[in-house]
mmCIF file of the C-alpha atoms, coordinates in Angstrom:
data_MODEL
# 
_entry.id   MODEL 
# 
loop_
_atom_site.group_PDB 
_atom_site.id 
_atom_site.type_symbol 
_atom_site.label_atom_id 
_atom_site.label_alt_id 
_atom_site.label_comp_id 
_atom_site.label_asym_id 
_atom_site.label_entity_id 
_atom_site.label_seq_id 
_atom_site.pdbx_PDB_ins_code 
_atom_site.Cartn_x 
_atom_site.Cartn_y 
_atom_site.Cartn_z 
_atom_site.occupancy 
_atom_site.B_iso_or_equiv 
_atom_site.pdbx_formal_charge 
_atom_site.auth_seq_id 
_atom_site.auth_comp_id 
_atom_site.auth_asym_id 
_atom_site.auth_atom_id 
_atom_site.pdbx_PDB_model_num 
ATOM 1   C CA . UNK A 1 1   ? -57.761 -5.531  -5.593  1.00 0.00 ? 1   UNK A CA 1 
ATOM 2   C CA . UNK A 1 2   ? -55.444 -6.744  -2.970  1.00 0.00 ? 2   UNK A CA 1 
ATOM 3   C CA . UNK A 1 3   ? -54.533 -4.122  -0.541  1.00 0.00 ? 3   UNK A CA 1 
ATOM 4   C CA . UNK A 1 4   ? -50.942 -2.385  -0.248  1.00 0.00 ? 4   UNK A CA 1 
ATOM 5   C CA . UNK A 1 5   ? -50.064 -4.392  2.847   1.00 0.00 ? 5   UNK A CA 1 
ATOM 6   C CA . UNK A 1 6   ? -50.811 -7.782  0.369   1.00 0.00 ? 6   UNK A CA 1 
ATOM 7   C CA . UNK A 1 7   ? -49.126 -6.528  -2.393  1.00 0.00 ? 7   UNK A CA 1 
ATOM 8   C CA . UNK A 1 8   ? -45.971 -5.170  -0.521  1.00 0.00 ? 8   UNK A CA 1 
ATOM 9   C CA . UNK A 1 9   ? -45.788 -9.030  1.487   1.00 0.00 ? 9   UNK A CA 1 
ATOM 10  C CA . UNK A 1 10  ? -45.976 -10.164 -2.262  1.00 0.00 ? 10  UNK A CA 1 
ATOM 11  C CA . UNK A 1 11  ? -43.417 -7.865  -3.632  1.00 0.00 ? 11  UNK A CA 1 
ATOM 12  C CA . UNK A 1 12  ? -41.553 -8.656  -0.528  1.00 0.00 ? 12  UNK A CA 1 
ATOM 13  C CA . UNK A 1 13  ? -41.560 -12.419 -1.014  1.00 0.00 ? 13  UNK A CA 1 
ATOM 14  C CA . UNK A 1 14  ? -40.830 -12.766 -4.778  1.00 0.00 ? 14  UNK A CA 1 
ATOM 15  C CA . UNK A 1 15  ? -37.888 -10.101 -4.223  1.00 0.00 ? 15  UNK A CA 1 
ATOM 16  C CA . UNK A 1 16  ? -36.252 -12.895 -1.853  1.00 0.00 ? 16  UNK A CA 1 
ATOM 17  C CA . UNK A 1 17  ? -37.532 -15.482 -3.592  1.00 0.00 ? 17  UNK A CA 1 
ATOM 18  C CA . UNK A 1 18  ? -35.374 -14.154 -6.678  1.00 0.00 ? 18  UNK A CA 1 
ATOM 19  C CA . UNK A 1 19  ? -32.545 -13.173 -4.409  1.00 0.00 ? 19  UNK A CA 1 
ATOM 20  C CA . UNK A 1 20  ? -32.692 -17.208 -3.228  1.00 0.00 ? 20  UNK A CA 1 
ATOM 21  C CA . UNK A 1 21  ? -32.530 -18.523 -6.566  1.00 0.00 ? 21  UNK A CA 1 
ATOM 22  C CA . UNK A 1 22  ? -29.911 -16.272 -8.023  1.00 0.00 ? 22  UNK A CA 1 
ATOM 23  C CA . UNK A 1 23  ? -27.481 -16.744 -5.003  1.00 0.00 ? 23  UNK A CA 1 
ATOM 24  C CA . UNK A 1 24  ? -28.274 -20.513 -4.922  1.00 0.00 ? 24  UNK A CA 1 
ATOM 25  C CA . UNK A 1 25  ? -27.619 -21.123 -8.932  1.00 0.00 ? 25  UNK A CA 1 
ATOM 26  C CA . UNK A 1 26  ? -23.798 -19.174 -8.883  1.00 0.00 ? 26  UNK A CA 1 
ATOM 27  C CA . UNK A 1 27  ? -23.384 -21.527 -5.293  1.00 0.00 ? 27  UNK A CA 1 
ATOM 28  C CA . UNK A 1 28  ? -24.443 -24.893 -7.115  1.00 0.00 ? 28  UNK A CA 1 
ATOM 29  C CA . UNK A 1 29  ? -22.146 -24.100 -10.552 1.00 0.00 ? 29  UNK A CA 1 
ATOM 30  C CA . UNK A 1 30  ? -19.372 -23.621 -8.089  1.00 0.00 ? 30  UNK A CA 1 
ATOM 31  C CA . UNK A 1 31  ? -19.653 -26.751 -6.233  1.00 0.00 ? 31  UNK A CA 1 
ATOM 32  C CA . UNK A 1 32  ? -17.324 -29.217 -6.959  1.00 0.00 ? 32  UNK A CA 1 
ATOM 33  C CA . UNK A 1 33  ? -15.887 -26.992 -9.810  1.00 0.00 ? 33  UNK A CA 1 
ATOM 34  C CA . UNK A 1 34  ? -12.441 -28.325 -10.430 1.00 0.00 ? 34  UNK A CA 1 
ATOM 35  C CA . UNK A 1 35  ? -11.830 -26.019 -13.853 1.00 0.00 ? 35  UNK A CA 1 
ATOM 36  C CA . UNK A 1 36  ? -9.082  -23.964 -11.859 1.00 0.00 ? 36  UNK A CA 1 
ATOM 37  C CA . UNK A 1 37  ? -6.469  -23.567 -14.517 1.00 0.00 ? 37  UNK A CA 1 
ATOM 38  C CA . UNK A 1 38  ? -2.654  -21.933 -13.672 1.00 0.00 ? 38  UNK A CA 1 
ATOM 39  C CA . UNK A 1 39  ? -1.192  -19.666 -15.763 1.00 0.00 ? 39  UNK A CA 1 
ATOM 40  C CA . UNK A 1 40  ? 1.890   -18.247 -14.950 1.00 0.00 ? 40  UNK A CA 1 
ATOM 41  C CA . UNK A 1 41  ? 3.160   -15.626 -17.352 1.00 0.00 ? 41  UNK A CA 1 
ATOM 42  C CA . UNK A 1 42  ? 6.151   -13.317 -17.352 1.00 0.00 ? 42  UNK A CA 1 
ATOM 43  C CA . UNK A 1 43  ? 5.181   -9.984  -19.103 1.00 0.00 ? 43  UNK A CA 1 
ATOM 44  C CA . UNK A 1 44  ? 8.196   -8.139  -20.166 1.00 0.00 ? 44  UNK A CA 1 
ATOM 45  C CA . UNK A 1 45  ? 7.718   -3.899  -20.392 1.00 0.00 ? 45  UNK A CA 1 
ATOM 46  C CA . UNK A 1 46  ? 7.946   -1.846  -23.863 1.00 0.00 ? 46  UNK A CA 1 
ATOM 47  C CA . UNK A 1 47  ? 5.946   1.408   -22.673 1.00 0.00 ? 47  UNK A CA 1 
ATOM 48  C CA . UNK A 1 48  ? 5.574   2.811   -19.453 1.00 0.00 ? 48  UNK A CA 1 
ATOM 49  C CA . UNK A 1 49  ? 4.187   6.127   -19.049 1.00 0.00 ? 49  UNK A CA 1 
ATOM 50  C CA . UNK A 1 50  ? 4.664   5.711   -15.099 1.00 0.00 ? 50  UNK A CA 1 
ATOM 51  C CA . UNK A 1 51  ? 5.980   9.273   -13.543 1.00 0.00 ? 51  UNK A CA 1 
ATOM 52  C CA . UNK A 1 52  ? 9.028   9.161   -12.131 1.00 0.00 ? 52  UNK A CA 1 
ATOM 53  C CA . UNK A 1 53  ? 7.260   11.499  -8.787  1.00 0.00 ? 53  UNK A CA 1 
ATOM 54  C CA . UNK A 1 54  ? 3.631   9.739   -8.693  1.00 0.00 ? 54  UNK A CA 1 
ATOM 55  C CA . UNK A 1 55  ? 1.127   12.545  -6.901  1.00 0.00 ? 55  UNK A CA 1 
ATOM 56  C CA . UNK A 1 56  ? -2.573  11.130  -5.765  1.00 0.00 ? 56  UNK A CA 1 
ATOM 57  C CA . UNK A 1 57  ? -4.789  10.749  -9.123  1.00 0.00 ? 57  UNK A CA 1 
ATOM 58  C CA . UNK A 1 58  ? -1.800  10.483  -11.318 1.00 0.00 ? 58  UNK A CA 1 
ATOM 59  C CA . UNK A 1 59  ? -2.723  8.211   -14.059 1.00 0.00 ? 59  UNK A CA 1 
ATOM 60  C CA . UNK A 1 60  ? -0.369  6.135   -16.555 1.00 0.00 ? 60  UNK A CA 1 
ATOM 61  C CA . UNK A 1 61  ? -0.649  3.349   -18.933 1.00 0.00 ? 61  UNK A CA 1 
ATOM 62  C CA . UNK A 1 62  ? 1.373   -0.114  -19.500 1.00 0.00 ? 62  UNK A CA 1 
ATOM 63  C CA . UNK A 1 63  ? 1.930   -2.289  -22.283 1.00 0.00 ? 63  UNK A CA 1 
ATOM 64  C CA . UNK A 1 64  ? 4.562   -5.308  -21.960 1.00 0.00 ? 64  UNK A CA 1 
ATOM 65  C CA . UNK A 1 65  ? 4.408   -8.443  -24.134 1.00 0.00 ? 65  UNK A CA 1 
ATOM 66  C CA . UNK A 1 66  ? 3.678   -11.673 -21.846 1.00 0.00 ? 66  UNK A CA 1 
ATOM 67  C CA . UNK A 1 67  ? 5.543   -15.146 -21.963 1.00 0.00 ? 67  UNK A CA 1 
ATOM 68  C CA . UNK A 1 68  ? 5.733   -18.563 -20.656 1.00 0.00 ? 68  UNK A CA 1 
ATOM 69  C CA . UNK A 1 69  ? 8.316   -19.212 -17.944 1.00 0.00 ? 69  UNK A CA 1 
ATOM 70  C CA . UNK A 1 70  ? 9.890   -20.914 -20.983 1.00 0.00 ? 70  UNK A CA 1 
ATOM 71  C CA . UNK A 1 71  ? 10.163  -17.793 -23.073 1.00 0.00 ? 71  UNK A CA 1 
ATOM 72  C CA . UNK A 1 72  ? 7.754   -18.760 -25.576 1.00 0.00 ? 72  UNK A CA 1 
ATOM 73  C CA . UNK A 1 73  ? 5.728   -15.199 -26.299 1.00 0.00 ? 73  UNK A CA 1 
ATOM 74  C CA . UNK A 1 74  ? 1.848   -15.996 -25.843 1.00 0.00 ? 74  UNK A CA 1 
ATOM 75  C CA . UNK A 1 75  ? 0.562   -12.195 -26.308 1.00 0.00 ? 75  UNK A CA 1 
ATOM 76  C CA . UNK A 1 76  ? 0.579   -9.222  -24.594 1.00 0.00 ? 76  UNK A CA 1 
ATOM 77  C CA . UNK A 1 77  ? -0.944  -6.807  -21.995 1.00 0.00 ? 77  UNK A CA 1 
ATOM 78  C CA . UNK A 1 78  ? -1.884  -3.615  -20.733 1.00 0.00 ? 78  UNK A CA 1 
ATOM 79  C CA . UNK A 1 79  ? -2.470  -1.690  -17.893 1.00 0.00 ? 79  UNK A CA 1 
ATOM 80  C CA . UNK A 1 80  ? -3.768  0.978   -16.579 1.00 0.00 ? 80  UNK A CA 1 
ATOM 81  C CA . UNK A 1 81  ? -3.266  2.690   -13.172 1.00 0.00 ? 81  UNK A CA 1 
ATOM 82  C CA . UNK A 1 82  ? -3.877  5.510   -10.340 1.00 0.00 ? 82  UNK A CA 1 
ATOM 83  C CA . UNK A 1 83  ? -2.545  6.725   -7.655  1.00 0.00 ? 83  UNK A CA 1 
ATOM 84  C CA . UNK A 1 84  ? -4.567  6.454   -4.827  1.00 0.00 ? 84  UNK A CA 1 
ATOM 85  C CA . UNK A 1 85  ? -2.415  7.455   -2.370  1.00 0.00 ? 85  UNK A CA 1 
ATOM 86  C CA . UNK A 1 86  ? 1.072   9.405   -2.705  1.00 0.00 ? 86  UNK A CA 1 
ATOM 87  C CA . UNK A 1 87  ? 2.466   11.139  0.500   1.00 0.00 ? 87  UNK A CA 1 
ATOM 88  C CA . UNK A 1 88  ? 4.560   14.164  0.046   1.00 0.00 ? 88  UNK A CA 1 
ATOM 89  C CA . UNK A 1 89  ? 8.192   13.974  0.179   1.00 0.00 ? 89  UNK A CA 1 
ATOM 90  C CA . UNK A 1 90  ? 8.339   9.866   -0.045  1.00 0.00 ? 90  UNK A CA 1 
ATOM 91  C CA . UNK A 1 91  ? 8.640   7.109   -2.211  1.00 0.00 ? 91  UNK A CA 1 
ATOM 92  C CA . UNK A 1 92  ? 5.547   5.017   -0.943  1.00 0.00 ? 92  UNK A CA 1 
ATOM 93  C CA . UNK A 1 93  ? 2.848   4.771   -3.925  1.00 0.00 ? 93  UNK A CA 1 
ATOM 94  C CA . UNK A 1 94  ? -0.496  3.115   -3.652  1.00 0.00 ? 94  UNK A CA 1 
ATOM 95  C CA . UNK A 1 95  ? -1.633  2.507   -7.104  1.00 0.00 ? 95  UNK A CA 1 
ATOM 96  C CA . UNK A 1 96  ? -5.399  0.985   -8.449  1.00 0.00 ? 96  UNK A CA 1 
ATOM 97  C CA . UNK A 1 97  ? -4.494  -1.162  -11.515 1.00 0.00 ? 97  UNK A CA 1 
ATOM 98  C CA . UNK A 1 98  ? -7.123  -2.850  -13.746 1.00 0.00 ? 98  UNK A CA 1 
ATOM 99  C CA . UNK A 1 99  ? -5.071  -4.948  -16.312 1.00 0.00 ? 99  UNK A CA 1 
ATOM 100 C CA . UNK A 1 100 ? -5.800  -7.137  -19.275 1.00 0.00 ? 100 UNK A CA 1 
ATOM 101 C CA . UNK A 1 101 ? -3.896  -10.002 -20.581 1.00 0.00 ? 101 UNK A CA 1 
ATOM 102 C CA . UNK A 1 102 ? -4.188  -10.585 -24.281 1.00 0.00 ? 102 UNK A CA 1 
ATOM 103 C CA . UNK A 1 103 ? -4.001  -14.248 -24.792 1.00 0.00 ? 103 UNK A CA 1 
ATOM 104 C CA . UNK A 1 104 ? -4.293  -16.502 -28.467 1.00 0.00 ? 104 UNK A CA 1 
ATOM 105 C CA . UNK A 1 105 ? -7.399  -18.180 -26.599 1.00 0.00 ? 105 UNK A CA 1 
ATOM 106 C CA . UNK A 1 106 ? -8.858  -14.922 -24.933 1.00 0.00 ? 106 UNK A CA 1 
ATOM 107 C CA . UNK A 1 107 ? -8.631  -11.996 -22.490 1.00 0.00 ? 107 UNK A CA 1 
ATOM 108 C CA . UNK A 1 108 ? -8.129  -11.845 -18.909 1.00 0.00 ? 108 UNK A CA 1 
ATOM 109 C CA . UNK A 1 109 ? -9.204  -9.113  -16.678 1.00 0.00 ? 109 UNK A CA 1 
ATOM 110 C CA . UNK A 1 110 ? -7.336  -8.365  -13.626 1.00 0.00 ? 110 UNK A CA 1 
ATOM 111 C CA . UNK A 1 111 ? -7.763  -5.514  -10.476 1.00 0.00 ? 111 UNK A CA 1 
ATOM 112 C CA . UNK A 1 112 ? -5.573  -4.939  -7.819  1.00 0.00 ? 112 UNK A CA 1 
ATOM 113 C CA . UNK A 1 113 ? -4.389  -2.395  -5.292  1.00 0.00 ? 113 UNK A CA 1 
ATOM 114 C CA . UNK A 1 114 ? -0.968  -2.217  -4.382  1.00 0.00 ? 114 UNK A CA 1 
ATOM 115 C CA . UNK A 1 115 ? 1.483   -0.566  -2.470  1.00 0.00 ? 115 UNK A CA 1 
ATOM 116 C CA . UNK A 1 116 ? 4.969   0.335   -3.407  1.00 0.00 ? 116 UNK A CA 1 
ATOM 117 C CA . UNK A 1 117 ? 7.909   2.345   -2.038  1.00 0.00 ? 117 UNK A CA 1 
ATOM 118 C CA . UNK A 1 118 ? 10.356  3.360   -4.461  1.00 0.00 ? 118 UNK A CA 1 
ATOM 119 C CA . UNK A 1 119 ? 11.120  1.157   -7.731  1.00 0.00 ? 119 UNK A CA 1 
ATOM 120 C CA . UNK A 1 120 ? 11.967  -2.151  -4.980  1.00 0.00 ? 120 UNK A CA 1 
ATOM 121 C CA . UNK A 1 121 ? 10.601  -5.495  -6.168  1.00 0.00 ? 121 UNK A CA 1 
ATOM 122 C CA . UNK A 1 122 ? 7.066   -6.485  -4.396  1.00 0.00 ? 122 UNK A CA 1 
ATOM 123 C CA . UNK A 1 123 ? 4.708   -9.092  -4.709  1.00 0.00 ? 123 UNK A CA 1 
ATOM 124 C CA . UNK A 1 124 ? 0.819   -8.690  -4.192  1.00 0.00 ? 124 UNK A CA 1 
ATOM 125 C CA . UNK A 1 125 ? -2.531  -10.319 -4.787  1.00 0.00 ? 125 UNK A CA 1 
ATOM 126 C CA . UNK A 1 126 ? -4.842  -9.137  -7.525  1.00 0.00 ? 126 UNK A CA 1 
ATOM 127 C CA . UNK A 1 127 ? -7.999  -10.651 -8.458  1.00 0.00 ? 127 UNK A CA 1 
ATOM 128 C CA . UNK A 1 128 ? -9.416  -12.050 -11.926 1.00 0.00 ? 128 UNK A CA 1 
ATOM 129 C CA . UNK A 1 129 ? -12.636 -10.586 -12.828 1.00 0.00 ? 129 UNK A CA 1 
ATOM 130 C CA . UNK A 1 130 ? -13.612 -11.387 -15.999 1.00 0.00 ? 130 UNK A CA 1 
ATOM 131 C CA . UNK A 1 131 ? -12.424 -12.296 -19.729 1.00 0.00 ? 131 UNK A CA 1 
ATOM 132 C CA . UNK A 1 132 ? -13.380 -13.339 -23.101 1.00 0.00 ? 132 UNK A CA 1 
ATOM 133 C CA . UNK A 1 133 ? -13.152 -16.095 -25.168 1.00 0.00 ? 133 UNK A CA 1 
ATOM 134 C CA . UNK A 1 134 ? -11.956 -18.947 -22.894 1.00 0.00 ? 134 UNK A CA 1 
ATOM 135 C CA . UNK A 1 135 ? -12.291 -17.051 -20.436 1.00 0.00 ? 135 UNK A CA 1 
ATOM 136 C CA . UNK A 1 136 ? -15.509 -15.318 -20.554 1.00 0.00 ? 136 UNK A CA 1 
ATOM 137 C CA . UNK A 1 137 ? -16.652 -16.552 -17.404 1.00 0.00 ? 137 UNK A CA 1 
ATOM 138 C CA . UNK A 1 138 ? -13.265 -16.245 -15.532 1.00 0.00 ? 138 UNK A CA 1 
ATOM 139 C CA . UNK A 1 139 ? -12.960 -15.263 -12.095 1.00 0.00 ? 139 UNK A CA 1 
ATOM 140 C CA . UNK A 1 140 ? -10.165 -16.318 -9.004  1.00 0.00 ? 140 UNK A CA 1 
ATOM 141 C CA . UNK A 1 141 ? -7.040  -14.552 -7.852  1.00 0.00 ? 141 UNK A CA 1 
ATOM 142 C CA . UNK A 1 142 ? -3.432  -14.649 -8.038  1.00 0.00 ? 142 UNK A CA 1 
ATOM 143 C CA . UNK A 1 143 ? -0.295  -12.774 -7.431  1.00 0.00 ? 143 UNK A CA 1 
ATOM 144 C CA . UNK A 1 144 ? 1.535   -9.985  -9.575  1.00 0.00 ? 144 UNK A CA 1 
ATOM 145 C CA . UNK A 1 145 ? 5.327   -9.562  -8.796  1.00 0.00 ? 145 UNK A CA 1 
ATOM 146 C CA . UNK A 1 146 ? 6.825   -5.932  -10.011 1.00 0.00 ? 146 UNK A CA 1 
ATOM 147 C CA . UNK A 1 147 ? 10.436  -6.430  -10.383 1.00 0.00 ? 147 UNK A CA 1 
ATOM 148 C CA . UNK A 1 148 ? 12.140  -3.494  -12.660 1.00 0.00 ? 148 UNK A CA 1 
ATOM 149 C CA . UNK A 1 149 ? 10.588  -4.275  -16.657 1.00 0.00 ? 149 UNK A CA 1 
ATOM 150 C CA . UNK A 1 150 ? 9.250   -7.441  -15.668 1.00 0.00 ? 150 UNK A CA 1 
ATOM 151 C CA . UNK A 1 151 ? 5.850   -8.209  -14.536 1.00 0.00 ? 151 UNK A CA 1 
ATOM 152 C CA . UNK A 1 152 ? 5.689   -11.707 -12.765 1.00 0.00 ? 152 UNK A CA 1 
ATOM 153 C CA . UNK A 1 153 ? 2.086   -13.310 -13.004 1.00 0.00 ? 153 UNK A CA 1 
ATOM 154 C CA . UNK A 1 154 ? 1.144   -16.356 -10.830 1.00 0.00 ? 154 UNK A CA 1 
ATOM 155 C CA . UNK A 1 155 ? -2.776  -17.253 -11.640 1.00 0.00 ? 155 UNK A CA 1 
ATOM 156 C CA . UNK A 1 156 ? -5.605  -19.834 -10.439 1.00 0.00 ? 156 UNK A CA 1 
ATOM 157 C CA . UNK A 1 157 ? -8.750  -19.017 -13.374 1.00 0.00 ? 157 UNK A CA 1 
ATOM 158 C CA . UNK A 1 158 ? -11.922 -20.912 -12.461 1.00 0.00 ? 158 UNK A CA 1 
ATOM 159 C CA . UNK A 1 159 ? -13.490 -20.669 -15.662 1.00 0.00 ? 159 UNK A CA 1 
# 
């Protein structure tokens, strides 16, 4: 039987050995991957349990129905949301948002942090992480635009 100081260089090598492959595969199916697809979506607001006074680790829910710049309804979305930080006495809101966008060819996943004073308009990045469907492999970023009962949606999905 090998001794421990064998089998732990052993353990050792097939641990990075694994770690190699696994890192190398995801780096090789992204080369030259040109499957970025833009979506850009309007979703329009029907429920909003938002607080009018968030407080840090308030919690509320979205639903809107989404739509092509065109105004041709492709499905709807949800979202749901923290706050993760809320000062005293002002308007300023950090919120954590994981939202999904309910699409005729499948679901998109999206998670985002960002930072708000008052009801004013603001644009931020948020990142894709997942999906179904078409998009079961999705990943990439985009931007989300908060403007009153509209939610603005600007995507790149490398799927």
């Amino acid at each position: 039987m090998p001794s421990a100081t064998v089998r732990s260089a052993v353990s050792a090598g097939a641990l990075a050995a694994a770690l190699t492959l696994s890192l190398s595969s995801q780096a090789a199916a992204d080369v030259g991957d040109e499957d970025i697809e833009r979506l850009e979506l309007v979703g329009v607001i029907k429920t909003d349990s938002t607080p009018y006074y968030a407080l840090t680790g308030d919690s509320w829910t979205t639903y809107m129905h989404l739509y092509t710049p065109g105004d041709k309804r492709v499905g709807d979305a949800s979202a749901r949301c923290s706050a993760v930080e809320a000062p005293l006495f002002e308007s300023r809101v950090t919120t954590q948002c994981t939202r999904v966008l309910r699409l005729k060819a499948g679901e998109i996943t999206l998670h985002d942090v960002i930072t708000r004073e008052g009801r004013e308009k603001v644009t931020a990045r948020t990142a894709i992480a997942g999906g179904t469907g078409k998009y079961n492999d999705a990943e990439g970023e985009g931007y989300i635009t908060l403007d009153g009962d509209r939610v603005v949606f600007d995507l790149y999905v490398d799927d």
